[in-house]
N, C-alpha and C positions, 0 to 999 in steps of 0.2 A: 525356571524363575524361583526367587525364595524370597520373602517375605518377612520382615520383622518389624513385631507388630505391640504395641501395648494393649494389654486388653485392660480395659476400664472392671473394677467391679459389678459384677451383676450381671456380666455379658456370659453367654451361653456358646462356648466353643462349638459353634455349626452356623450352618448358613441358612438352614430351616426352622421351622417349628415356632413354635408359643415362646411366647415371652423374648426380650431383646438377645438378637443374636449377630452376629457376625458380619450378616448383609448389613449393617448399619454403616458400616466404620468402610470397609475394603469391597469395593466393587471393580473386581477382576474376576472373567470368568475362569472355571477348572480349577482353582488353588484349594488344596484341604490343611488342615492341620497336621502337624508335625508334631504328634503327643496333644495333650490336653490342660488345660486348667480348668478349677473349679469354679462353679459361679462365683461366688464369693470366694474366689484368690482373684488376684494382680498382676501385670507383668507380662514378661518378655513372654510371645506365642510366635512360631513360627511357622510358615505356610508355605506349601509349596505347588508344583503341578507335577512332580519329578518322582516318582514312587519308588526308585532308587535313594533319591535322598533321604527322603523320608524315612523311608528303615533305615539308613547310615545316623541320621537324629534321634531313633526310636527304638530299635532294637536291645533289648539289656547285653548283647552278645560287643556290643561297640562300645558298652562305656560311657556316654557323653555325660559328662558332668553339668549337674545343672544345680546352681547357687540361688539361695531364696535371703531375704532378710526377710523379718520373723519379729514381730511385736506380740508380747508376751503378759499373759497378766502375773505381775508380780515380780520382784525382784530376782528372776535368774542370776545365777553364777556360773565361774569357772568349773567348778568342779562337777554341776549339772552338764555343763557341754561335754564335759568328760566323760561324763557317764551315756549320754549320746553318741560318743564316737566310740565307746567301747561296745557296745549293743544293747540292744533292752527287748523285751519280748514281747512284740504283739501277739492280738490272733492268729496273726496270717502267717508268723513265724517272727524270727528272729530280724532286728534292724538297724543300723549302725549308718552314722552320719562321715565322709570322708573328713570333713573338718566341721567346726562348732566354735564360733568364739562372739564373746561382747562385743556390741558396738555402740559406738554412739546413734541416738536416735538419728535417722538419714535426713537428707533434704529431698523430700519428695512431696509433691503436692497430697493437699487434705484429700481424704475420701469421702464420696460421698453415695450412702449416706454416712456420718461421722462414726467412727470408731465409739461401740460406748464409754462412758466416764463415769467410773465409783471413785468417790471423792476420799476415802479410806484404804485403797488397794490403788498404788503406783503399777506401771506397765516397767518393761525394759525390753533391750532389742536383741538378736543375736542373727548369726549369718551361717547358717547354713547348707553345706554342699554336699550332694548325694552324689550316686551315682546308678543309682536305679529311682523306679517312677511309679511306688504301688500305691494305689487310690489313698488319695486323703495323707500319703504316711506322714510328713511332716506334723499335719496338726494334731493326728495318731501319737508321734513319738512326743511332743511337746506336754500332751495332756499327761500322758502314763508318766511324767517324772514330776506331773504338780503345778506346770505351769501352762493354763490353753493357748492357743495362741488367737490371739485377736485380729489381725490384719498378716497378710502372706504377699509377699511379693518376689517375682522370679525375676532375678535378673542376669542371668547367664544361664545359657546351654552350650555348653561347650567355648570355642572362641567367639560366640554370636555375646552381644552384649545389651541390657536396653538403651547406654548411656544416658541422651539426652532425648530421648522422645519423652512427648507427652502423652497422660493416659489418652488412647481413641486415635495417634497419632500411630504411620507404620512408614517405612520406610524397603525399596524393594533394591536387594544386592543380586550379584553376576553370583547365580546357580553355580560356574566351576570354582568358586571359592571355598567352596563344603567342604571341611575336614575330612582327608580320607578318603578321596574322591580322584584318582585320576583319570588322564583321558581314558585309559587302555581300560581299567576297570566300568569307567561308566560305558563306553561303546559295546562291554560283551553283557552289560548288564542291559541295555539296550536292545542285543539281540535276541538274547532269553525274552524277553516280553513280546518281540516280535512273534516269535516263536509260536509262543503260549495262544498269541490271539488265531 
C-alpha cells in the first residue's frame, strides 16, 4: 500500500508522541513514512507498509527527486537560483539544487498559522528540486545566500505528485506503481526479508 498524504503545518511526521502527529489525519494500521518533513514544512508525505518501497523513495543511492516551492523573504532572483544549482557550502558540506527557478506566487490555500508580514520587506517564491534529503537543507541553502525561507512546501517526490489534495487530505495509490519497482525485483526483495526474519 502507498499513501500520499498532505501534511498540514505543524504536524509531526510519526504516529506517536507529544504534540499533533500523524494519528490525526490517516488511521490505517502499519503505514510508516517514506522520508520525512519538518514540523513546520508542508506537503506531499508519503506512507507506506512496503519496506521495499520505502528504500526505493528513500535511499540517496535511487535519486528520487523531490520538488519544494519555497516562499522567501525578499526579492530573490535568477542569478540567486543560479548560484543554488551551482553549489554553496554548508556545514554538512557542499549543496547544489538540480534546478531553481522564479515562480509566481502558487494557488495554495493560507496557512495556518499565517505566514508572518513585515510591511517593509516583500517575500517571492522559487521552486526548488533536489535530489538528496539532508536535514533542514533547503531552508539551510536559502538562508546562506540571504534569503530565509518562510513557508516550504513539497510537492513532488519523484512521479508522486500533491496535485489537488488539500492540507490533512491523502489519498491511497496501487503499491506496484512505484518507480523502479518490478514484479521480479519486489518478489526477491520479498524473499530476502523472509529470510532475515
Amino acid at each position: 500500500m502507498l499513501i500520499v498524504f498532505n501534511k498540514p503545518y505543524g504536524v509531526l511526521c510519526q504516529f506517536r508522541g507529544q504534540g499533533l502527529t500523524l494519528r490525526k489525519y490517516i488511521n490505517i494500521p502499519r503505514v510508516y513514512p517514506a522520508g520525512r518533513l519538518d514540523k513546520d514544512s508542508e506537503g506531499l508525505l508519503i506512507l507506506t507498509d512496503d519496506g521495499y518501497l520505502q528504500n526505493q523513495l528513500t535511499h540517496p543511492r535511487y535519486g528520487k527527486q523531490k520538488t519544494y516551492w519555497v516562499q522567501v523573504d525578499g526579492l530573490i532572483d535568477q542569478i540567486t537560483c543560479g548560484l543554488m544549482q551551482r553549489g554553496i557550502d554548508l556545514n554538512d558540506g557542499r549543496a547544489s539544487a538540480v534546478r531553481c527557478r522564479l515562480i509566481e506566487p502558487p494557488k495554495v490555500p493560507a496557512r495556518n498559522p499565517p505566514v508572518r508580514f513585515r510591511r517593509n520587506i516583500p517575500t517571492s517564491w522559487i521552486e526548488m528540486t533536489l535530489n538528496e534529503g539532508r536535514n533542514r537543507q533547503v531552508r539551510r541553502m536559502t538562508a546562506e545566500v540571504g534569503f530565509p525561507t518562510l513557508r516550504l512546501i513539497r510537492v513532488s517526490i519523484g512521479n508522486y505528485e500533491l496535485n489537488n489534495l488539500l492540507p490533512g487530505e491523502y489519498r491511497v495509490i496501487d503499491a506496484n506503481r512505484v518507480e523502479s519497482c518490478d514484479a521480479k525485483t519486489r518478489q526477491q526483495s520479498y524473499r530476502r526479508n523472509v529470510r532475515r526474519r
